[in-house]
Each structure stands twice: as structure tokens, then as C-alpha cells.
PyMOL Python script that loads the backbone (N, CA, C, O; Angstrom):
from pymol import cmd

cmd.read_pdbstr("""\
ATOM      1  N   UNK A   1      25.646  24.027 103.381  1.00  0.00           N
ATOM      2  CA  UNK A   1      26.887  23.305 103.530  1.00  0.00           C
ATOM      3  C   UNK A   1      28.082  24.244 103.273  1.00  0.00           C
ATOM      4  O   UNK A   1      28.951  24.124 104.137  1.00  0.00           O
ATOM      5  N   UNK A   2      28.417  25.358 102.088  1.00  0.00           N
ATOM      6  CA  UNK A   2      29.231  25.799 101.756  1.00  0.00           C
ATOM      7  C   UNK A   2      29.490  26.871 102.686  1.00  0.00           C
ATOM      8  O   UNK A   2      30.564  27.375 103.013  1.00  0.00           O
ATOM      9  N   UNK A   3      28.196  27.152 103.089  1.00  0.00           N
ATOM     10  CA  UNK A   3      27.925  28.581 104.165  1.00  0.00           C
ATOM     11  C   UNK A   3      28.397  28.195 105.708  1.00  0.00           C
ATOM     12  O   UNK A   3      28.453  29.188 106.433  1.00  0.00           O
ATOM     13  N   UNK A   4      28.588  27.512 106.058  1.00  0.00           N
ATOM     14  CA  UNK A   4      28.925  26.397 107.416  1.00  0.00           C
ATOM     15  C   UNK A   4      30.496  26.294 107.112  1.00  0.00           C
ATOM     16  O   UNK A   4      31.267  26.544 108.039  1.00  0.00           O
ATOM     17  N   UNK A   5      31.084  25.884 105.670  1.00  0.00           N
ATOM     18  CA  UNK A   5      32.441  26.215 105.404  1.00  0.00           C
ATOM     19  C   UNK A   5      33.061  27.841 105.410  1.00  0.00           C
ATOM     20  O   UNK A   5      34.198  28.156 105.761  1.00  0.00           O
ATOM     21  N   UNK A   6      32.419  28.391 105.119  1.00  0.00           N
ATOM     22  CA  UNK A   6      33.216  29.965 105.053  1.00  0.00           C
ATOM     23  C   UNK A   6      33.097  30.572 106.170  1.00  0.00           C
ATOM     24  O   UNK A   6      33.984  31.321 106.578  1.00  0.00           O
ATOM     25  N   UNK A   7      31.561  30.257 107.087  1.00  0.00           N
ATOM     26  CA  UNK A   7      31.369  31.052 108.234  1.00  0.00           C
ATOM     27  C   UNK A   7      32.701  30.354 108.955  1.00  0.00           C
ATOM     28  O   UNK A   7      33.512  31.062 109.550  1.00  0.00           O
ATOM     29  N   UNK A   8      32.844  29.068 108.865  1.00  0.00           N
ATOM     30  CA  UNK A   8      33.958  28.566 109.952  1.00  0.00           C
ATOM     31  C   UNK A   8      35.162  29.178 109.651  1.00  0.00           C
ATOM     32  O   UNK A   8      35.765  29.471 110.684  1.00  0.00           O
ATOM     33  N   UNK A   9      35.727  29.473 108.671  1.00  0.00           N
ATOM     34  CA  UNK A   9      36.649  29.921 108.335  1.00  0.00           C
ATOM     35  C   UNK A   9      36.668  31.570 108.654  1.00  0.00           C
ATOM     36  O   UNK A   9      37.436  32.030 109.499  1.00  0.00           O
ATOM     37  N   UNK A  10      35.914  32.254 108.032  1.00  0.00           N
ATOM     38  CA  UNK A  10      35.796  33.676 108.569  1.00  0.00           C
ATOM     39  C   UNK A  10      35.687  33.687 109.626  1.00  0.00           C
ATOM     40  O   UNK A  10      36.689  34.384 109.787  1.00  0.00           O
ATOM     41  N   UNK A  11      35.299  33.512 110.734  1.00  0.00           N
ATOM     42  CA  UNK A  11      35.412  33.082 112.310  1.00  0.00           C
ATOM     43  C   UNK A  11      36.810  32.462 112.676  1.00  0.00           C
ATOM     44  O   UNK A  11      37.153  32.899 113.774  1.00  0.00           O
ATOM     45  N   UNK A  12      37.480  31.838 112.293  1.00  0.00           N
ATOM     46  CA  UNK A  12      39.148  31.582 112.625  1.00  0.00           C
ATOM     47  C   UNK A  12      40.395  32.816 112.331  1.00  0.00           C
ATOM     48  O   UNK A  12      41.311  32.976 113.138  1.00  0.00           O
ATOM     49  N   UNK A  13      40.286  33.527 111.236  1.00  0.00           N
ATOM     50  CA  UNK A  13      40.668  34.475 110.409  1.00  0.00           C
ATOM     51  C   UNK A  13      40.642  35.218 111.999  1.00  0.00           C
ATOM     52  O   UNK A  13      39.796  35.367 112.880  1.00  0.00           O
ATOM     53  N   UNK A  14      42.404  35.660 111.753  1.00  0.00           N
ATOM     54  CA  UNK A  14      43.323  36.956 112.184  1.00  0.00           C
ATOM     55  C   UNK A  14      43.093  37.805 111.615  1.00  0.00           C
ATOM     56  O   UNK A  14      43.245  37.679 110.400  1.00  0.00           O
ATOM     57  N   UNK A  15      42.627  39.071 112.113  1.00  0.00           N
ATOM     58  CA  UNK A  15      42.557  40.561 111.173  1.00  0.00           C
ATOM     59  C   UNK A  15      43.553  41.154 112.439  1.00  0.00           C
ATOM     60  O   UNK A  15      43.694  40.978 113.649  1.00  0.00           O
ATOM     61  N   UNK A  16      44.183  42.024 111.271  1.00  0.00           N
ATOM     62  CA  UNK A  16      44.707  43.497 112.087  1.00  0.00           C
ATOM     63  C   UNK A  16      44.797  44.625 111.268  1.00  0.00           C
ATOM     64  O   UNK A  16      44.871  44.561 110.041  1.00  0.00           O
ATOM     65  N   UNK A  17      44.793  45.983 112.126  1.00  0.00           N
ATOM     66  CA  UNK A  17      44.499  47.044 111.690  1.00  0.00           C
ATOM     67  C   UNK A  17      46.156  47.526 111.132  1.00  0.00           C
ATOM     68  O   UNK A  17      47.060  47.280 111.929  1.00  0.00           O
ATOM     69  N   UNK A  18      46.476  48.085 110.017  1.00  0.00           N
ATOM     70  CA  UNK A  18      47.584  48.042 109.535  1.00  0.00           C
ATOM     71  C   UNK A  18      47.486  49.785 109.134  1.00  0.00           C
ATOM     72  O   UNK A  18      46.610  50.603 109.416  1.00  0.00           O
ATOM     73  N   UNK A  19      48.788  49.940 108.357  1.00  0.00           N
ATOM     74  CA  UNK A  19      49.048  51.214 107.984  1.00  0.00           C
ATOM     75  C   UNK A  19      48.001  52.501 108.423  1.00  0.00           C
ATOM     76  O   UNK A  19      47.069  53.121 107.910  1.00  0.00           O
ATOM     77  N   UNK A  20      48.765  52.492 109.707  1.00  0.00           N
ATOM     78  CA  UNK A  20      48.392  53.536 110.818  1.00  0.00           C
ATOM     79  C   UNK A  20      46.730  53.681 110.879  1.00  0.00           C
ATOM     80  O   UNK A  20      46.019  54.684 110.811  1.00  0.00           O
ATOM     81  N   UNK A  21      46.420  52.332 111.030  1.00  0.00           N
ATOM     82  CA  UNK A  21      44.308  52.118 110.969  1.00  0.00           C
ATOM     83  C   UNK A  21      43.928  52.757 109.776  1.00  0.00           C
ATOM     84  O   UNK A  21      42.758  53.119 109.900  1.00  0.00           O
ATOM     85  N   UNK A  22      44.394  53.065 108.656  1.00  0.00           N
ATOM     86  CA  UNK A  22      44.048  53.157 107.452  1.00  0.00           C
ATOM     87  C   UNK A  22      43.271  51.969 107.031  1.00  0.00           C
ATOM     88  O   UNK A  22      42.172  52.108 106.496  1.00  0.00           O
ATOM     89  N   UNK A  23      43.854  50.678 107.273  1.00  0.00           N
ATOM     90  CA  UNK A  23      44.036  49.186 105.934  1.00  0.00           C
ATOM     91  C   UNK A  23      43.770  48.421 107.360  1.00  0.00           C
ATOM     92  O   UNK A  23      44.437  48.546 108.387  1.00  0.00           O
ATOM     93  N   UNK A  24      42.371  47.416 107.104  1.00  0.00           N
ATOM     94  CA  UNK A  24      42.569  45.774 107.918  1.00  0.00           C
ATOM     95  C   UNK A  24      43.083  44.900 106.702  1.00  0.00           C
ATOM     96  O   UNK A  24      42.806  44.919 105.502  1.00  0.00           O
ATOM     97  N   UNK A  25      43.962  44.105 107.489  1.00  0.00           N
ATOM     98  CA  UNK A  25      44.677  42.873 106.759  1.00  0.00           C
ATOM     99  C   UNK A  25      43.918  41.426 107.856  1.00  0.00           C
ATOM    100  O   UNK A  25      43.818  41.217 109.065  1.00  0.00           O
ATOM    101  N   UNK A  26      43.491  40.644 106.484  1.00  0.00           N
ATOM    102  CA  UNK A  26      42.899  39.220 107.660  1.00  0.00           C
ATOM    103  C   UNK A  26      43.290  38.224 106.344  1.00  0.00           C
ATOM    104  O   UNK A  26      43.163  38.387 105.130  1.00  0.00           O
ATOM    105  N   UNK A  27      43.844  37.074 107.198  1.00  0.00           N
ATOM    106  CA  UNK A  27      44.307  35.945 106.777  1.00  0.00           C
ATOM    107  C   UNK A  27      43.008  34.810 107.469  1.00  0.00           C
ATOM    108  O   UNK A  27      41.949  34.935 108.085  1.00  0.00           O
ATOM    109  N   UNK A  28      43.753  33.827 106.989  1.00  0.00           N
ATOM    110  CA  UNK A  28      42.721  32.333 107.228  1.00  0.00           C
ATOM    111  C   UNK A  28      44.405  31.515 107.332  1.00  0.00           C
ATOM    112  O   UNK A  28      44.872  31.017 106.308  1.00  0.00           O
ATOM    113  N   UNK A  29      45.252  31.460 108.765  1.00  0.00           N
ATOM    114  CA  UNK A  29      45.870  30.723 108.706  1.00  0.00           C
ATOM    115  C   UNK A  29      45.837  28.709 108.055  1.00  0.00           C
ATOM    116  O   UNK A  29      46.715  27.876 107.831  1.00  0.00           O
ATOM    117  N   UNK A  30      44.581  28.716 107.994  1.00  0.00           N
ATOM    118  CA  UNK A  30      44.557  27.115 107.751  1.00  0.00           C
ATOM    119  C   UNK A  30      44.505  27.045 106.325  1.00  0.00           C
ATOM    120  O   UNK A  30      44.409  25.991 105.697  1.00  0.00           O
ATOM    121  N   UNK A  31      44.574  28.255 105.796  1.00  0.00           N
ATOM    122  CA  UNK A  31      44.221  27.895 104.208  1.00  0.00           C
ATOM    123  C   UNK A  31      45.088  28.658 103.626  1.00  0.00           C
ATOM    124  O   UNK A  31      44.904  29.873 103.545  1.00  0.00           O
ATOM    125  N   UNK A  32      46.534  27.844 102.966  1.00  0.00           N
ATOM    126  CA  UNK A  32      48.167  28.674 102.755  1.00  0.00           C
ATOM    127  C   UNK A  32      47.313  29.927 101.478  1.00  0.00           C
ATOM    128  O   UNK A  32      46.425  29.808 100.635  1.00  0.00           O
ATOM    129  N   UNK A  33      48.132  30.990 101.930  1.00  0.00           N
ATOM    130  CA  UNK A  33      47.690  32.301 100.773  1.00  0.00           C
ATOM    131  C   UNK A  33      46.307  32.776 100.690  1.00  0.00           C
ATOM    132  O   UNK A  33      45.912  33.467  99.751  1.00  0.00           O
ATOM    133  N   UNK A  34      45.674  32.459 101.530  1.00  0.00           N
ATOM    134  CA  UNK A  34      43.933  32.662 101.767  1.00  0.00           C
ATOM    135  C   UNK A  34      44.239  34.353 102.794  1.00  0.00           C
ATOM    136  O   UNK A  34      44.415  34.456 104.008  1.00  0.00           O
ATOM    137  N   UNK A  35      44.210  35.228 101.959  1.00  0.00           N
ATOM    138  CA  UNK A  35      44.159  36.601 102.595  1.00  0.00           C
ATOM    139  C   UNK A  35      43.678  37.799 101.978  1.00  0.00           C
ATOM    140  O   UNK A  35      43.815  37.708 100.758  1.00  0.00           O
ATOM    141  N   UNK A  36      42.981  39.291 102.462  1.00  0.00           N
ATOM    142  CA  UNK A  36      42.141  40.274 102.085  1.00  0.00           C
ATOM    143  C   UNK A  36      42.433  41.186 102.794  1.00  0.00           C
ATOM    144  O   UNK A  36      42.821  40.917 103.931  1.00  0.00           O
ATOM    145  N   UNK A  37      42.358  42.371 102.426  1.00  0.00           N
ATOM    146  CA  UNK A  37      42.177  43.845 103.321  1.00  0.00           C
ATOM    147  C   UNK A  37      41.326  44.796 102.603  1.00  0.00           C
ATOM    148  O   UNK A  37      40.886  45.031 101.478  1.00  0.00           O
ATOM    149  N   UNK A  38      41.314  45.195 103.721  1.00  0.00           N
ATOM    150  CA  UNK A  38      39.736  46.433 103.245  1.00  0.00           C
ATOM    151  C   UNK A  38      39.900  47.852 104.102  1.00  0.00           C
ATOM    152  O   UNK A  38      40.492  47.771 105.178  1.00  0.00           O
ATOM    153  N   UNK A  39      39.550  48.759 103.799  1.00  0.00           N
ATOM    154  CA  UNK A  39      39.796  49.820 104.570  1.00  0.00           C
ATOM    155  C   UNK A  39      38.953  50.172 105.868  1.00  0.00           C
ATOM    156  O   UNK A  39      39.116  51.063 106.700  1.00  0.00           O
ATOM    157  N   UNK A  40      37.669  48.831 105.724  1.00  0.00           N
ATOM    158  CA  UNK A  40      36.729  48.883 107.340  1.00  0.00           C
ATOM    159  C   UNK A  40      37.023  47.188 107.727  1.00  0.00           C
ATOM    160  O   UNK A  40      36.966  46.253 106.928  1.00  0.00           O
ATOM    161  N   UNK A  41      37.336  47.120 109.137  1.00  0.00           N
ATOM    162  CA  UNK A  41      37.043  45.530 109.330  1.00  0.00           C
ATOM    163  C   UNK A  41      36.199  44.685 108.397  1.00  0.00           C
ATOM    164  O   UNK A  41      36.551  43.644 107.842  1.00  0.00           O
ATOM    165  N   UNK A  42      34.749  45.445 108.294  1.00  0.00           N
ATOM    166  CA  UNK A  42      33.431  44.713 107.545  1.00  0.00           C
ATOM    167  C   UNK A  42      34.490  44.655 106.126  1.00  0.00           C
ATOM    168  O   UNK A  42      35.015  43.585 105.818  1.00  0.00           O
ATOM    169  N   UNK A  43      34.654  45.511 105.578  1.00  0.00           N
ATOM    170  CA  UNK A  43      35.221  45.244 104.613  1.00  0.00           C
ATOM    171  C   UNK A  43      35.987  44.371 104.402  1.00  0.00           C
ATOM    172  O   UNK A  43      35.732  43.472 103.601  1.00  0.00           O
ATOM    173  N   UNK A  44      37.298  44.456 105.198  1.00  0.00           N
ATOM    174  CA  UNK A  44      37.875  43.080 105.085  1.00  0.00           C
ATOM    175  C   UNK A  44      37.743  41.934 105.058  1.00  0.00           C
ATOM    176  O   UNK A  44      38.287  41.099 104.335  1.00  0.00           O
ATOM    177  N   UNK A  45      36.584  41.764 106.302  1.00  0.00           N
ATOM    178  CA  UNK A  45      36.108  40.424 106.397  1.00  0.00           C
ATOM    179  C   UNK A  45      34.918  39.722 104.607  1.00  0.00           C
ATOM    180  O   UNK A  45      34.814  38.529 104.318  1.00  0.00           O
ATOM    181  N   UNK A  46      34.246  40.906 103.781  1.00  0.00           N
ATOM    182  CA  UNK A  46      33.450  40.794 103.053  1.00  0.00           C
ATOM    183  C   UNK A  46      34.666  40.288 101.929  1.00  0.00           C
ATOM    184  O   UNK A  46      34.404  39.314 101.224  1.00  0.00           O
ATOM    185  N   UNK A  47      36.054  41.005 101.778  1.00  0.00           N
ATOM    186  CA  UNK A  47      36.501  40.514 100.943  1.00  0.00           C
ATOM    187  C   UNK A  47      37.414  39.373 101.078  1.00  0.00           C
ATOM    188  O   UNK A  47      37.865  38.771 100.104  1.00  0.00           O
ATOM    189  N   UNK A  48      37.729  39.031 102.518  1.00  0.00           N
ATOM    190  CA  UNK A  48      38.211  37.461 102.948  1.00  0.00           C
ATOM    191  C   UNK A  48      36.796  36.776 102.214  1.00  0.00           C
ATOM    192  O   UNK A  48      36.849  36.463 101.025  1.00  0.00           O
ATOM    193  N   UNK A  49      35.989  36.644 102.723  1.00  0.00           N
ATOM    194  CA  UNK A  49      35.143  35.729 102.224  1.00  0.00           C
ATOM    195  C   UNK A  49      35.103  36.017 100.836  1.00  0.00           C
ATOM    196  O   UNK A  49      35.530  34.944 100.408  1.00  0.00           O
ATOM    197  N   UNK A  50      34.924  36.599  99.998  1.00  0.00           N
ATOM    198  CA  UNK A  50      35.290  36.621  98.664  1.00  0.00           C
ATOM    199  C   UNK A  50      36.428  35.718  98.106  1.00  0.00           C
ATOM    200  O   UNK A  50      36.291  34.864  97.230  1.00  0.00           O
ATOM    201  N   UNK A  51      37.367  35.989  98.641  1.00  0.00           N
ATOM    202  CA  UNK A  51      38.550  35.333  98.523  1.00  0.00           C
ATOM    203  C   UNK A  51      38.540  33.906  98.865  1.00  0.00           C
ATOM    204  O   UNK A  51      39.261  33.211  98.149  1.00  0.00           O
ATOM    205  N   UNK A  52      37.952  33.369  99.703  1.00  0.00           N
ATOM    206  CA  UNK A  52      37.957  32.263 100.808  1.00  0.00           C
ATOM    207  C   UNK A  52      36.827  31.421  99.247  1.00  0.00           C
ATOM    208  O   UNK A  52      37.097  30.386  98.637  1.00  0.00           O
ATOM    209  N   UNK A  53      36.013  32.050  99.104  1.00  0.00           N
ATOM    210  CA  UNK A  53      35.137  31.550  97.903  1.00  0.00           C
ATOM    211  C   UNK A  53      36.183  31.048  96.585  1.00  0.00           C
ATOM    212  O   UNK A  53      36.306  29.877  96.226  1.00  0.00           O
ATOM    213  N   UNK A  54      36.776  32.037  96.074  1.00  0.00           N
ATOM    214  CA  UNK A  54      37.580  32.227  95.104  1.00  0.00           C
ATOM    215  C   UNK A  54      38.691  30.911  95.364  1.00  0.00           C
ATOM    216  O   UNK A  54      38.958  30.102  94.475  1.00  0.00           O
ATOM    217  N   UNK A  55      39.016  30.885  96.129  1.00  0.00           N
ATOM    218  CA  UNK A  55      40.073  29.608  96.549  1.00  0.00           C
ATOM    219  C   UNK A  55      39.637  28.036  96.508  1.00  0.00           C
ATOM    220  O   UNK A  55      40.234  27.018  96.159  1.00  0.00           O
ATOM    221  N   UNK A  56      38.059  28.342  97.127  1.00  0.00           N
ATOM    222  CA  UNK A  56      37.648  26.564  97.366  1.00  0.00           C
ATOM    223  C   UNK A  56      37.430  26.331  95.550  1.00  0.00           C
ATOM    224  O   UNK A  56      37.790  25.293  94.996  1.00  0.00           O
ATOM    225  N   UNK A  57      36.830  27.417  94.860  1.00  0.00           N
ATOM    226  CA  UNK A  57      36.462  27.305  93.078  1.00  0.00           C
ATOM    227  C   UNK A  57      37.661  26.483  92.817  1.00  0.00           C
ATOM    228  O   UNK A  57      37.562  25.276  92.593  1.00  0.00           O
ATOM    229  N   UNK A  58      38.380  26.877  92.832  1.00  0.00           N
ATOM    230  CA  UNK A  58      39.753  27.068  92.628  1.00  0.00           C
ATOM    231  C   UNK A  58      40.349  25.483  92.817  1.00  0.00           C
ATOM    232  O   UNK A  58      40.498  24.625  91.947  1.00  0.00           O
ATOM    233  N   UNK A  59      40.641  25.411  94.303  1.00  0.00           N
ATOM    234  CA  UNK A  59      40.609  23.725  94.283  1.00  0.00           C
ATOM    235  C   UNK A  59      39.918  22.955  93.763  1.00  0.00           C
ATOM    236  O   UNK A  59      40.339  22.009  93.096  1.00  0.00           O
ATOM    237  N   UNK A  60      38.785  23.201  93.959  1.00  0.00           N
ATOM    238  CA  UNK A  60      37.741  22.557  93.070  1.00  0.00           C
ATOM    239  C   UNK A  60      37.793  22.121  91.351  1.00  0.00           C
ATOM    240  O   UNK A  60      37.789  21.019  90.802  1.00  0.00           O
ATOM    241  N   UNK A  61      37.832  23.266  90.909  1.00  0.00           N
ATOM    242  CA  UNK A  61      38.716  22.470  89.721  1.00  0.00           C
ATOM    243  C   UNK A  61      40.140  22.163  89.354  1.00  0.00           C
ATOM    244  O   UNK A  61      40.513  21.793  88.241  1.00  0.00           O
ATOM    245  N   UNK A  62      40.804  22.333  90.284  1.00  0.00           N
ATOM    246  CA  UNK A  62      41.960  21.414  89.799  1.00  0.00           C
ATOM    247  C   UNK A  62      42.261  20.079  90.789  1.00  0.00           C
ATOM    248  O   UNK A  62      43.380  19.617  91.014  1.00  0.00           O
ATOM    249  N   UNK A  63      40.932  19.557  91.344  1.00  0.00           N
ATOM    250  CA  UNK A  63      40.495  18.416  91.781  1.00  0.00           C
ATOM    251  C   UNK A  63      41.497  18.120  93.025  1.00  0.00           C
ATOM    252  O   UNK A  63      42.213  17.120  93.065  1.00  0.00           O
ATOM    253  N   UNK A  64      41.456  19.108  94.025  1.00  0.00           N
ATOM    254  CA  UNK A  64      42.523  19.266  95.063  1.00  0.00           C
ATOM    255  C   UNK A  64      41.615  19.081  96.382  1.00  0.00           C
ATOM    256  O   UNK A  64      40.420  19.366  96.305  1.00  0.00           O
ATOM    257  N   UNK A  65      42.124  18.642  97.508  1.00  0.00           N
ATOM    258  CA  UNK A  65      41.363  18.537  98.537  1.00  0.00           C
ATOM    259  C   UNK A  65      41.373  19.815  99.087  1.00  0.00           C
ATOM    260  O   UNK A  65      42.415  20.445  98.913  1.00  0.00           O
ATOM    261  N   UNK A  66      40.211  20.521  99.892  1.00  0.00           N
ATOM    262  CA  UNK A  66      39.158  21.540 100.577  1.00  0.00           C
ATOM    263  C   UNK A  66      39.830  21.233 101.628  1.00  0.00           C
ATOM    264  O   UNK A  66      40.730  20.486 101.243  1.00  0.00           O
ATOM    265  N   UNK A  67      39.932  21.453 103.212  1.00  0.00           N
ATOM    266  CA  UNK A  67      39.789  20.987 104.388  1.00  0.00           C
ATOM    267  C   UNK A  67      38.121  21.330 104.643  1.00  0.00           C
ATOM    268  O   UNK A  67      37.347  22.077 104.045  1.00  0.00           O
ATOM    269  N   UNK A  68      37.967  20.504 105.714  1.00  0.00           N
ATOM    270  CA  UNK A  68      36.729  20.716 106.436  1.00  0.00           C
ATOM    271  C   UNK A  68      35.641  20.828 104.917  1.00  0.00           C
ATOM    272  O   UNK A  68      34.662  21.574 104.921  1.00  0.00           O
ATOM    273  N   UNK A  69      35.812  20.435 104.357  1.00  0.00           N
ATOM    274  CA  UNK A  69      34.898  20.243 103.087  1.00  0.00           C
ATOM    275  C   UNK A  69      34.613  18.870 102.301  1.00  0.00           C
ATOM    276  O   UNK A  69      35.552  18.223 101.837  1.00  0.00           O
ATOM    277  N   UNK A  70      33.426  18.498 102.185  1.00  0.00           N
ATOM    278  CA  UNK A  70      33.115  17.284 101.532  1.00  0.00           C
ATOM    279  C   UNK A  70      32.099  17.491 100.525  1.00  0.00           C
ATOM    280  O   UNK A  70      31.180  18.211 100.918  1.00  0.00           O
ATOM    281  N   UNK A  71      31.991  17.029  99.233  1.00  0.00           N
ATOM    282  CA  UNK A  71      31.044  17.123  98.419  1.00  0.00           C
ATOM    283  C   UNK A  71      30.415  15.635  97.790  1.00  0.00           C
ATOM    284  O   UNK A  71      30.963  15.200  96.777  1.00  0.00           O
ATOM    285  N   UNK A  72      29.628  15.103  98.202  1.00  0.00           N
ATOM    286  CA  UNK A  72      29.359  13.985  97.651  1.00  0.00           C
ATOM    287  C   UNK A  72      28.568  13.793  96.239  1.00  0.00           C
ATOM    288  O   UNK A  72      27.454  14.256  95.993  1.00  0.00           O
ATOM    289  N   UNK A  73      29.269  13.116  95.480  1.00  0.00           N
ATOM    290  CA  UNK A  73      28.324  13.118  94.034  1.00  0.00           C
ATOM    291  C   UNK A  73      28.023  11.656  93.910  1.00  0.00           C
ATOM    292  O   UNK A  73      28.528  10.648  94.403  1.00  0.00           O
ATOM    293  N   UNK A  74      26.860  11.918  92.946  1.00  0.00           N
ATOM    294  CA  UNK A  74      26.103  10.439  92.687  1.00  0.00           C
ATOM    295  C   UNK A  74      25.950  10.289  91.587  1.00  0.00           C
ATOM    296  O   UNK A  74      24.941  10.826  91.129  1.00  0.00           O
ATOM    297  N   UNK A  75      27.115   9.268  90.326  1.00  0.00           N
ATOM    298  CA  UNK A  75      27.176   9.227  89.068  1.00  0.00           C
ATOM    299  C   UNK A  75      25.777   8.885  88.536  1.00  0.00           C
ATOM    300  O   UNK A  75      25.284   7.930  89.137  1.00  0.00           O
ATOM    301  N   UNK A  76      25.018   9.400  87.584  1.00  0.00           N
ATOM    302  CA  UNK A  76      24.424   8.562  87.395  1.00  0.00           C
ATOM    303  C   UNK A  76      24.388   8.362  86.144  1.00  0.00           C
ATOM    304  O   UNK A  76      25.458   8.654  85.611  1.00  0.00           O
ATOM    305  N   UNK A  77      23.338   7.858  85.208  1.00  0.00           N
ATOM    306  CA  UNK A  77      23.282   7.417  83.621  1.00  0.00           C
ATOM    307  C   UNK A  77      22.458   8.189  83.113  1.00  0.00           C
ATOM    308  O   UNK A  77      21.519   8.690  83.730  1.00  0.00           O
ATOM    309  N   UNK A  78      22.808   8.436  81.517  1.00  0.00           N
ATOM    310  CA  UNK A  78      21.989   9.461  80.733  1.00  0.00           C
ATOM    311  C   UNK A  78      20.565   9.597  81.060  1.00  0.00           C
ATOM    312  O   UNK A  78      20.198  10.744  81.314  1.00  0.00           O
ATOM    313  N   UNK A  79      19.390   8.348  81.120  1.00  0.00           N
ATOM    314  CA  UNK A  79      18.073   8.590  81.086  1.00  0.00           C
ATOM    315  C   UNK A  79      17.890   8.822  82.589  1.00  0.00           C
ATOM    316  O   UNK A  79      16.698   8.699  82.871  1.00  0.00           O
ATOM    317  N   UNK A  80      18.767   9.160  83.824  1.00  0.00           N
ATOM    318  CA  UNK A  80      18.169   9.955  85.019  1.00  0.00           C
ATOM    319  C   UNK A  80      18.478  11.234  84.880  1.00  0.00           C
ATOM    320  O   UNK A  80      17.750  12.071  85.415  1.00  0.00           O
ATOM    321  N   UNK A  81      19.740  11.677  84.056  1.00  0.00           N
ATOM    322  CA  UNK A  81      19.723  12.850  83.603  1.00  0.00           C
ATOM    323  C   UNK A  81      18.709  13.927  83.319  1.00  0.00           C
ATOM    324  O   UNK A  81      18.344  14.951  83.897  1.00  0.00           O
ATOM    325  N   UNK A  82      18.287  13.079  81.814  1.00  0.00           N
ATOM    326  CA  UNK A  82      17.444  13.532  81.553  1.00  0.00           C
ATOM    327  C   UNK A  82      15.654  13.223  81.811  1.00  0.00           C
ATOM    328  O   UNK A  82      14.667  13.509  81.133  1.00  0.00           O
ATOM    329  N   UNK A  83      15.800  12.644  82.875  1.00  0.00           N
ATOM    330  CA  UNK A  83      14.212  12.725  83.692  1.00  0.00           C
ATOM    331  C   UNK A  83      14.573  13.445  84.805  1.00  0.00           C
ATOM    332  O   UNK A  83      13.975  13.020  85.794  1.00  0.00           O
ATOM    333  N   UNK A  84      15.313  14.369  85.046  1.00  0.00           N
ATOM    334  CA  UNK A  84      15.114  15.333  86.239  1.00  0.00           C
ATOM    335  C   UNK A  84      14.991  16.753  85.321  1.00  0.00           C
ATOM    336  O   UNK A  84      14.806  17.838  85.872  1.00  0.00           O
ATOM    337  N   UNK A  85      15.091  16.637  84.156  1.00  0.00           N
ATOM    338  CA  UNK A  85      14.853  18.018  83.412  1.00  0.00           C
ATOM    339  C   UNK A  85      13.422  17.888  83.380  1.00  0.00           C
ATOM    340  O   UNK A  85      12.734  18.770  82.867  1.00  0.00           O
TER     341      UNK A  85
END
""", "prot")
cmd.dss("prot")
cmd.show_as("cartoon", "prot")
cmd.util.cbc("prot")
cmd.orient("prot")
């Protein structure tokens, strides 16, 4: 599920080759401030997804909506808790 979220996202992501093909710079326009550079494309793209990770954590605990992301939980009570240990 999470892997289906980042591949989609790393697959949308603008890269360009910057300071005279030294530096790739790649953004994730759909996700404000979601951006990485690396000194090989691969690189860049390894540390967008780093980043792209680092961001959903991120919403995640401060209980913010994901796009294109759903997590369903199922409350349950102490003694199912502890009968799945």
C-alpha cells in the first residue's frame, strides 16, 4: 500500500539537472515542500523518496490528511490485543 503511494509519487516528480549537471533537483509538485537533489538522477530520485517517506511520517503524526493515501484502523479492546501476542 505505502509502496503504490511513493512509486506514484516518484513517477509524477519533475527532476532537472542544475548547477551546470553537477546537482539533480526533483520536486513532487502535489506535495507543498516535498523536494531532494543528488548529484546522479538515481540519487535524487533515492533521496526524493526518502523525503517523500519523511513527509507522509510527518503528517501522520500530526494527524493531517496524506493525498492519495488511506489507512484504515480497527479499534479494538484490551483482550484482542492481547490474544494476537
Amino acid at each position: 500500500m505505502f509502496q503504490e503511494f511513493l512509486e506514484h509519487y516518484l513517477n509524477t516528480a519533475k527532476y532537472e539537472s542544475i548547477d551546470k549537471g553537477r546537482t539533480y533537483y526533483g520536486e513532487v509538485p502535489q506535495l507543498k515542500g516535498v523536494w531532494a537533489i543528488g548529484e546522479t538522477l538515481e540519487q535524487c530520485r533515492r533521496n526524493l523518496a526518502e523525503t517523500i517517506e519523511g513527509w507522509a511520517v510527518l503528517r501522520l503524526k500530526k494527524d493531517l490528511p496524506i493525498p492519495n493515501f488511506q489507512i484504515s484502523f480497527k479499534k479494538m479492546s484490551l483482550p484482542e490485543i492481547y490474544a494476537l501476542t
